[in-house]
C-alpha positions, 0 to 999 in steps of 0.5 A, spaced: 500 500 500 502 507 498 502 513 502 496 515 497 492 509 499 494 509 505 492 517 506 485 514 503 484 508 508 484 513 514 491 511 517 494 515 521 500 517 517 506 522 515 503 526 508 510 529 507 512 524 501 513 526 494 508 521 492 502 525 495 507 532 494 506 531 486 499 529 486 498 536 491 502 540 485 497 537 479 491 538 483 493 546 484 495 547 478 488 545 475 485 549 480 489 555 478 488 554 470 480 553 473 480 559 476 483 563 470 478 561 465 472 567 465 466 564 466 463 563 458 469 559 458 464 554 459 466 548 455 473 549 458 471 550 465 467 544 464 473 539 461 478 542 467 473 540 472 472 533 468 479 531 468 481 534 476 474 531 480 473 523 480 466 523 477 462 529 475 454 528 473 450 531 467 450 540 469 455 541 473 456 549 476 463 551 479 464 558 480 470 560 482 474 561 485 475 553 487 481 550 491 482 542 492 487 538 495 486 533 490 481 533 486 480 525 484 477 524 490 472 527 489 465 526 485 459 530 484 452 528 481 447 531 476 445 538 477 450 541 482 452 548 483 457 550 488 458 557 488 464 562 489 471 560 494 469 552 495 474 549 497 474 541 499 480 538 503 480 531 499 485 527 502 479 522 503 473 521 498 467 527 498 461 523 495 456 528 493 449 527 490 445 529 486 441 537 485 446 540 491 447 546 492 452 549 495 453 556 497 459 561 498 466 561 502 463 553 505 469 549 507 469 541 506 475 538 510 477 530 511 483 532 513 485 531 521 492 533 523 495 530 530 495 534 536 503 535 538 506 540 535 512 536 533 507 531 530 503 536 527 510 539 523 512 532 521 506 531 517 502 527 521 494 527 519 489 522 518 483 523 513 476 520 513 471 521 508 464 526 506 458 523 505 454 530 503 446 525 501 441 528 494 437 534 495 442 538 500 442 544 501 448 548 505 448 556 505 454 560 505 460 560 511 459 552 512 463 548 515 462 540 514 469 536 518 472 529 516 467 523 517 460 526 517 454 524 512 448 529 511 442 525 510 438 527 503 434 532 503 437 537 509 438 544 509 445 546 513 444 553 516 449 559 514 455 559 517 454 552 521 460 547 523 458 540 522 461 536 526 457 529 526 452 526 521 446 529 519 439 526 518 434 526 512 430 531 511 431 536 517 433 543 518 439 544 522 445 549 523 449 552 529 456 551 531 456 545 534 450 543 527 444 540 530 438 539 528 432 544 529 426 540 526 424 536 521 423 539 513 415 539 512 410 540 507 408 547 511 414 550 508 412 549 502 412 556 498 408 558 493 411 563 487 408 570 486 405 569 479 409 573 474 
């Protein structure tokens, strides 16, 4: 097993290696060459995200400025949206479904370093995965930590830190996250007609 699969697993591990150090390099180098592109650039902009994520669905919205650690970690469904300075720490896999959105300055990280300075100087971290469900929403200033789900159909509030698994279909937020209700048919709204 290598420093790359090893750092996949979860392991506990040095990550100051030149194995994960190139792999770092060609994912920056991808998120620059994205973040140059203007926005009507669209086919371009699409073909960078195809080759740096590990699988993009059908619709999928980028806006830059994006940053990722690795890039092939990470796979997005159909009909995402992930708006302006997303950044995901993608030393292990973030599975994101279908129809999510996602708002602005969010934080996806499933990087752990170690506590103890000289640890922590060395390199020594750990990672574990994301698991963001279909038909999520979370607002701008999120920040979702290593190892959680978010069950389908939830809303994470702006500006919440969530730090342990969030059910189906609620409404949670704060810092620590925590769920505040259910989503219900009463929240339905109805559009002014045009």
């Amino acid at each position: 097993m290598n420093d790359l699969d090893r750092m996949r697993a979860g392991e506990w591990l040095c990550a100051i290696t030149p194995e994960i150090g190139a792999a770092l390099r060609r994912a920056e180098e991808a998120c620059f060459r994205l973040n140059a592109l203007a926005p009507d650039r669209r086919e371009e902009r699409d073909a960078v995200i195809r080759r740096l994520f590990g699988r993009v669905g059908k619709n999928c919205i980028l806006h830059s400025p994006f940053h990722c650690d690795f890039g092939t970690q990470i796979t997005v469904g159909d009909d995402f949206v992930g708006n302006f300075n997303l950044t995901i720490l993608d030393e292990a896999p973030v599975t994101i479904g279908d129809h999510v959105f996602i708002g602005p300055n969010v934080g996806i990280y499933t990087v752990n370093h170690a506590l103890l300075p000289d640890q922590r100087n060395a390199g020594v971290m750990r990672s574990l995965p994301v698991t963001i469900g279909n038909d999520v929403w979370i607002g701008g200033n999120a920040v979702i930590m290593q190892g959680v789900a978010i069950g389908d159909g939830s809303v994470i509030g702006a500006g919440s830190v969530v730090t342990r698994d969030i059910p189906a279909g609620v409404v949670a937020c704060g810092n620590p996250c925590r769920v505040l209700r259910p989503i219900t048919d009463a929240d339905r709204v109805v559009p002014e007609p045009q």
